[in-house]
C-alpha positions in Angstrom: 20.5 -8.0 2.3 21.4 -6.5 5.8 24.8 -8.3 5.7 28.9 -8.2 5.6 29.0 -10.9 2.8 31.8 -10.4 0.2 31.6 -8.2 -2.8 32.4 -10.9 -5.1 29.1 -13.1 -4.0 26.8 -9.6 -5.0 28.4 -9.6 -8.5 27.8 -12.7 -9.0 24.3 -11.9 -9.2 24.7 -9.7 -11.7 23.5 -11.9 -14.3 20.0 -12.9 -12.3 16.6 -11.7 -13.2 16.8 -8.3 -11.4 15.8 -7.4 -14.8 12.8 -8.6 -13.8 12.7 -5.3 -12.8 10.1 -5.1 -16.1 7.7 -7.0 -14.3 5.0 -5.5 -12.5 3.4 -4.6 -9.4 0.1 -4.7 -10.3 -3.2 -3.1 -8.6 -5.8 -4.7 -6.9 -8.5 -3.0 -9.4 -12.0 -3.5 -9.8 -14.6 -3.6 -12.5 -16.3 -0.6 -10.9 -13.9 1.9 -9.2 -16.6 3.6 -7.2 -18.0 0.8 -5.2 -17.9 0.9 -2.0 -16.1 -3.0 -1.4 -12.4 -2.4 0.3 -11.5 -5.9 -2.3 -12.0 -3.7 -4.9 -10.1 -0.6 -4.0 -7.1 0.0 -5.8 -3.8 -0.5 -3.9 -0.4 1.0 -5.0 2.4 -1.3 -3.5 5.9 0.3 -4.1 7.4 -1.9 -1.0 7.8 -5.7 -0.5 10.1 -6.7 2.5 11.2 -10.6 3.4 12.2 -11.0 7.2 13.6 -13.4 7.8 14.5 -15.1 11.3 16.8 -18.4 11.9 15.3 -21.0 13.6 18.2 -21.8 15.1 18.5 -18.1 16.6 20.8 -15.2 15.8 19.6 -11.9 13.7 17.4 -11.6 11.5 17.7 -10.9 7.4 16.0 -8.4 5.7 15.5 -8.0 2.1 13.9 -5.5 0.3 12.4 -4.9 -3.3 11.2 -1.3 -4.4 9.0 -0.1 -6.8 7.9 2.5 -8.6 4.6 3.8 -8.4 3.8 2.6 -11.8 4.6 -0.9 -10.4 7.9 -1.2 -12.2 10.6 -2.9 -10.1 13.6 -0.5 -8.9 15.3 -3.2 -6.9 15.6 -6.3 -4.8 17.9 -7.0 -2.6 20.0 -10.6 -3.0 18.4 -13.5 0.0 22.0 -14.7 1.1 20.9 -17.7 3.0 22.9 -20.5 5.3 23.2 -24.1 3.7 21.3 -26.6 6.2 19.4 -23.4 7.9 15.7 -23.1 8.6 14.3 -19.8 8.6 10.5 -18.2 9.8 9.6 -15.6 7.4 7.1 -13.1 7.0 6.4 -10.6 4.1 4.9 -6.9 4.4 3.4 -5.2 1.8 3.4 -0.9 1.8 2.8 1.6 -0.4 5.7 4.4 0.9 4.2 7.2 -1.3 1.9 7.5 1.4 3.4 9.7 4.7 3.0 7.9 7.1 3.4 4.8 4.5 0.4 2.6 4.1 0.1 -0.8 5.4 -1.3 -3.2 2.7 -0.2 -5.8 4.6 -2.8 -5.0 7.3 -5.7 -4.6 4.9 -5.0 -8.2 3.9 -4.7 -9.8 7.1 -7.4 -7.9 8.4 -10.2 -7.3 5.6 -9.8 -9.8 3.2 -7.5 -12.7 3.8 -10.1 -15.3 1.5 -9.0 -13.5 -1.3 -5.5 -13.4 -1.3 -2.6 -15.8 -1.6 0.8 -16.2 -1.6 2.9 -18.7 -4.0 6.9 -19.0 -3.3 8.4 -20.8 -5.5 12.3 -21.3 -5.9 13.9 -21.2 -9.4 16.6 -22.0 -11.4 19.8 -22.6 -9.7 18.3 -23.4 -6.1 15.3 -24.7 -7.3 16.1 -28.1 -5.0 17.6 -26.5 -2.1 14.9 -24.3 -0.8 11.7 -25.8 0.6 8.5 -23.2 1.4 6.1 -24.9 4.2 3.6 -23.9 6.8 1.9 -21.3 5.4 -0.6 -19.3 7.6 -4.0 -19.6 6.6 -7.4 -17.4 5.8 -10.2 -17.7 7.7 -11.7 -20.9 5.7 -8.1 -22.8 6.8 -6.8 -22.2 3.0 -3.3 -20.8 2.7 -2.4 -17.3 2.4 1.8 -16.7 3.3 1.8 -13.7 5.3 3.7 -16.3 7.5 5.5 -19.2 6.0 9.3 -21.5 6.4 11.8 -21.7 4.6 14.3 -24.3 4.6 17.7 -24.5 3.0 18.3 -28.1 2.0 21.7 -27.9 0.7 23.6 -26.3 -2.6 26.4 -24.0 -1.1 27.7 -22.2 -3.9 24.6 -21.9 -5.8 22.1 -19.0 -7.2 19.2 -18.5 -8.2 16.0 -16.8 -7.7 12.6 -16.4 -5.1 9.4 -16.0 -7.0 7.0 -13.7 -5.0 3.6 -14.0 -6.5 0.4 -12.5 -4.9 -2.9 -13.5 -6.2 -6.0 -11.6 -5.8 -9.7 -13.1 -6.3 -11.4 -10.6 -7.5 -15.5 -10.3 -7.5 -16.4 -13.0 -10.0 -14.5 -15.5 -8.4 -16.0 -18.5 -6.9 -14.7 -18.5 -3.3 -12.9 -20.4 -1.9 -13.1 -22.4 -4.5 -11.1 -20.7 -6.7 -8.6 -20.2 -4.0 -8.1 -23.8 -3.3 -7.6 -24.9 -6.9 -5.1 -22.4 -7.7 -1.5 -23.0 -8.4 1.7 -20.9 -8.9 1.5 -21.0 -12.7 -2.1 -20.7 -13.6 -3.0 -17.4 -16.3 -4.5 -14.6 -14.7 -8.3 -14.1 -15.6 -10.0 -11.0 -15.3 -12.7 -10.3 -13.0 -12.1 -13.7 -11.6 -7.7 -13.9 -9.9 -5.2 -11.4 -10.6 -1.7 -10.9 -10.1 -1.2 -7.9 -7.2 2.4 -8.8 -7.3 5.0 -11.4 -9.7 8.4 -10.9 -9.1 12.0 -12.5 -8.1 14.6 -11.8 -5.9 18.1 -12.8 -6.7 19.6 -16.0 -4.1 22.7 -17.2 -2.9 23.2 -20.0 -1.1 26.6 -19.7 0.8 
């Protein structure tokens, strides 16, 4: 992240799940590449960027996780966040092989926000200190996370990690149906929801 924290706090992450780097960014595919249906396009994100802004005022964090264009994490940048603070977050989505780089963010918001959405989920270490509310919603009022809070309940001194997952209902879903009974941990299932993106960034709380 964007910061001047200590050197001793970033090897300390050395251990986390960066080597979740094996996990993938995955492609919003379709059955049939050649219809003509903008959910069905494929999308190559190599970008995912948390910004997040404290509540309580002062700058903004930023952190970053790359990809390769295989979908193959590169890197993720450690969410160093404030014991007690409350943060306004927002994620972007891109596909930087593109010049100028491609906004998948956009196409979400914009063309199909009924079939996407985002679960955060907080693991290990800081699994009871961090507290994900007020998504923003699709069009039907179900949640999506383009938008969402963050709250930082306590644990100074302890890591962990940020599950980013972004599901995709694809064209045999039953929407919003489908949408609304989803959770964080349910299997994929082709044709029907898919995992666009599953992936971790390393936290400290400090």
């Amino acid at each position: 992240m964007r910061t001047t924290h200590s050197l001793d706090l970033l090897r300390r992450l050395a251990f986390l799940p960066l080597l979740a780097g094996l996990l993938l960014v995955t492609a919003c595919d379709s059955n049939d590449p050649d219809e003509d249906d903008s959910a069905g396009e494929e999308e190559v994100i190599t970008l995912v960027r948390l910004t997040l802004t404290p509540q309580s005022g002062g700058s903004a964090l930023i952190a970053d996780a790359n990809f390769d264009e295989a979908g193959v994490l590169q890197s993720a940048e450690p969410l160093m966040l404030i014991p007690g603070a409350t943060y306004n977050v927002a994620i972007d989505l891109q596909n930087t092989l593109e010049s100028p780089p491609e906004s998948i963010t956009s196409e979400i918001r914009d063309e199909e926000p009924e079939a996407h959405r985002f679960f955060y989920t907080a693991e290990g270490g800081v699994s009871d200190n961090i507290v994900v509310s007020n998504l923003d919603t699709d069009p039907n009022g179900d949640p999506l996370g383009l938008t969402f809070r963050l709250a930082v309940t306590g644990g100074s001194g302890d890591s962990g990690t940020f599950r980013v997952k972004l599901r995709h209902y694809e064209e045999d879903a039953n929407l919003p149906t489908d949408k609304r009974n989803d959770t964080a941990t349910a299997a994929a299932r082709p044709g029907v929801v898919e995992n666009d993106i599953d992936f971790v960034f390393p936290v400290v709380i400090n």
